[in-house]
C-alpha positions in Angstrom: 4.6 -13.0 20.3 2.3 -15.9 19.9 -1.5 -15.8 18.8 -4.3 -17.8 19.9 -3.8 -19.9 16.4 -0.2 -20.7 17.3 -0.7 -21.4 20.9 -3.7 -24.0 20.0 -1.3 -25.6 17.4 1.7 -25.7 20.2 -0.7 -27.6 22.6 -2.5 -29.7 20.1 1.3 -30.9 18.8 1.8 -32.0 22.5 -1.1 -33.6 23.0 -0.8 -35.2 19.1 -3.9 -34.2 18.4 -4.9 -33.1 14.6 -7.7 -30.7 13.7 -9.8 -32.8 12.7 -9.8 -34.5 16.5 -10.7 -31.0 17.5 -13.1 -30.3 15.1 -14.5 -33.5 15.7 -14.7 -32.5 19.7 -15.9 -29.2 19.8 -17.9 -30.2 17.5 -17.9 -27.7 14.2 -17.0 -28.4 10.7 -13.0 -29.2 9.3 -13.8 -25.7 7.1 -15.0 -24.0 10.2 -12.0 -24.7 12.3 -9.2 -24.0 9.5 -11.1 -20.9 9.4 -10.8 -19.8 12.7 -6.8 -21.1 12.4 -5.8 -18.9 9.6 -7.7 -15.8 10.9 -9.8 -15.6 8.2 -13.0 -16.1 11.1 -12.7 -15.5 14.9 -14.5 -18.1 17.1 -17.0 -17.4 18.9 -16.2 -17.1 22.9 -18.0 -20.1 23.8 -15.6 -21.8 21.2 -13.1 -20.6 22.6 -13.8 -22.2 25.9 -14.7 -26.0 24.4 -11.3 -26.2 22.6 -9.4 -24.8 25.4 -11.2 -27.5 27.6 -9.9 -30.2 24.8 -6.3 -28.4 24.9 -6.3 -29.1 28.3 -5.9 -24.9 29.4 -7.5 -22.0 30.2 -9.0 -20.2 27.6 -7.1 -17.2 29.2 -3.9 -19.3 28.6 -4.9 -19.9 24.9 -5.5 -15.9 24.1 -2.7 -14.2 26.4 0.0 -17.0 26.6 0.3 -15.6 30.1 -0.1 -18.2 32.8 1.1 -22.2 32.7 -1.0 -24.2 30.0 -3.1 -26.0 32.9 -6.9 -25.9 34.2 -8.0 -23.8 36.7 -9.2 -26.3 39.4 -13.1 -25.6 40.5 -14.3 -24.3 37.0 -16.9 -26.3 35.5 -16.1 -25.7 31.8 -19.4 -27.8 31.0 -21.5 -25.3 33.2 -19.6 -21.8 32.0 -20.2 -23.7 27.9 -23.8 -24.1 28.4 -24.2 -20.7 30.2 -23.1 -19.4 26.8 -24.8 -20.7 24.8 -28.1 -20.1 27.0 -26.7 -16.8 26.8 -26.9 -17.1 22.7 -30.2 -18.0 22.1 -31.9 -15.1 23.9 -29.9 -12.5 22.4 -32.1 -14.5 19.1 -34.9 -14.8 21.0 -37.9 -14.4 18.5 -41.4 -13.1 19.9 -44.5 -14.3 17.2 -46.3 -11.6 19.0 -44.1 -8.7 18.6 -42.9 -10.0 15.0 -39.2 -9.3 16.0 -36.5 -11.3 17.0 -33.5 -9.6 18.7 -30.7 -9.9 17.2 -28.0 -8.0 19.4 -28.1 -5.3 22.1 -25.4 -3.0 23.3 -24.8 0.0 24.7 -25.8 2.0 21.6 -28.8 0.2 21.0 -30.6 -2.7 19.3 -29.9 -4.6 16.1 -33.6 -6.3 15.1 -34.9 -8.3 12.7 -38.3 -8.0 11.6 -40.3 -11.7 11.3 -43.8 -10.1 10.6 -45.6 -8.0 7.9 -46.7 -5.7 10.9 -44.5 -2.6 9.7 -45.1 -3.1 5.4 -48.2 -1.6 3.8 -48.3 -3.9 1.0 -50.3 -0.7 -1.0 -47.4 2.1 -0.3 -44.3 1.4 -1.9 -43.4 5.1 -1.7 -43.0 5.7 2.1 -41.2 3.7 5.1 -42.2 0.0 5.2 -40.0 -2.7 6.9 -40.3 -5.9 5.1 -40.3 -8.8 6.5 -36.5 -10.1 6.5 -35.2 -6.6 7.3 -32.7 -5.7 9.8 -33.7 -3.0 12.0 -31.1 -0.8 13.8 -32.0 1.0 17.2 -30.5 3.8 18.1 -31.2 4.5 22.7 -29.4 7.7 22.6 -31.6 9.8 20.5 -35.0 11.4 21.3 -37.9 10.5 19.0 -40.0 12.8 17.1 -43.4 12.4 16.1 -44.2 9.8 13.4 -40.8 8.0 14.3 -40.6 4.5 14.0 -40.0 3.6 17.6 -38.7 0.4 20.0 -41.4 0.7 22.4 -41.5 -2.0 25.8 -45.1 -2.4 26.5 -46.7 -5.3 28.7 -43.2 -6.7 29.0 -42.7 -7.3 25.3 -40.2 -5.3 22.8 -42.8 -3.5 19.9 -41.8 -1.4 17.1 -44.6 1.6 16.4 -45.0 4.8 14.8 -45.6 7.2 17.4 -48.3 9.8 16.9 -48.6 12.0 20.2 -51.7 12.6 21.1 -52.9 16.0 24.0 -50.8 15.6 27.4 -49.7 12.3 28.4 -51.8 10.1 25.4 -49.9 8.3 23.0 -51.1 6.7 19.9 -48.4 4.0 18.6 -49.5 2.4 15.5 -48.2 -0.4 12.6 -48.3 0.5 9.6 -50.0 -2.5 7.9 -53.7 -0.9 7.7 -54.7 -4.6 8.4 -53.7 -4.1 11.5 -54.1 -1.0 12.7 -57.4 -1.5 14.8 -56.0 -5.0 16.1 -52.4 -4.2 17.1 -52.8 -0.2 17.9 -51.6 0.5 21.3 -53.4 3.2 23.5 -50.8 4.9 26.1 -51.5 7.1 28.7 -48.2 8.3 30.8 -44.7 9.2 30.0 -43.5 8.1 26.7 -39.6 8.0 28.6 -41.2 4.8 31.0 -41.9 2.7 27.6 -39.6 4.1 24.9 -36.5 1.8 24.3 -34.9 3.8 21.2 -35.4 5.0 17.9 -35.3 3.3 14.4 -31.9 4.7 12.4 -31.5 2.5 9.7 -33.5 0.1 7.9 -31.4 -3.1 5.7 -33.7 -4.5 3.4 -32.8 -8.0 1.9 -33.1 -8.1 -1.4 
């Protein structure tokens, strides 16, 4: 059986292009492409889609070898290739006012990075901080406890906060940067299930 490396070579050889014509088309680097040929890297989808629009196939043709190498008549490989990467750049969207940017999201939860100095008390060395650089991972199947470090979605923005229950339905959700505190402390009154997006896991610090 074929693989998507052999099946872009076959088609290229017919068409007598080289890699570096691809490379040049898509466009990516001559390092990025031989990468991507050997295996050593798998292209991204929307990669995937440009070179089989250079090839000349379907991009379904390219990874299965299953159907004739032609185009599909009525796709708009230009439209799909920009609804990608549209698609890209929120899943990095960054918000200055939340001090995340969203790295990924599945069904197990959110991989964030942090952009501010919100979560670090620059005095406390000793207990959780989250510097800024780290990778955050959220974990949606878990129930919090109090004094978590929590995904919170609050006035339509993603927040991280410690959670600190107050009586009945109050909720006290606090940064831990004691410059802060007062400034980004978020009052709730209701149902911490209507705001509560998951619960921090596992904190990657770069060094």
């Amino acid at each position: 059986m074929t693989t998507w490396a052999e099946r872009v070579r076959q088609r290229a050889s017919e068409l007598k292009l080289s890699d570096a014509d691809i490379a040049r088309r898509v466009p990516c680097s001559r390092a990025s492409f031989s990468n991507w040929m050997s295996g050593k890297r798998s292209p991204k989808p929307m990669h995937r889609y440009i070179i089989a629009d250079i090839l000349g196939v379907t991009a379904h043709w390219l990874e299965t070898g299953e159907e004739a190498p032609e185009k599909i008549p009525g796709v708009d490989v230009g439209k799909f290739i920009q609804a990608m990467a549209d698609l890209e750049a929120r899943e990095q969207t960054t918000s200055e006012n939340t001090g995340i940017t969203i790295l990924k999201k599945d069904s197990q939860g959110y991989l964030l990075r942090m952009t501010s100095d919100a979560m670090l008390n620059p005095h406390d060395g000793e207990h959780r901080n989250i510097p800024v650089g780290s990778t955050v991972r959220i974990d949606t199947t878990v129930a919090p406890q109090p004094g978590d470090i929590i995904l919170i979605e609050y006035e339509g923005e993603l927040r991280l906060r410690v959670w600190r229950p107050a009586e009945g339905q109050y909720h006290r959700l606090l940064v831990i940067n004691p410059f802060y505190q007062n400034m980004l402390a978020i009052d709730y009154e209701g149902p911490l299930e209507k705001i509560y997006r998951g619960k921090a896991v596992s904190i990657f610090t770069t060094l």
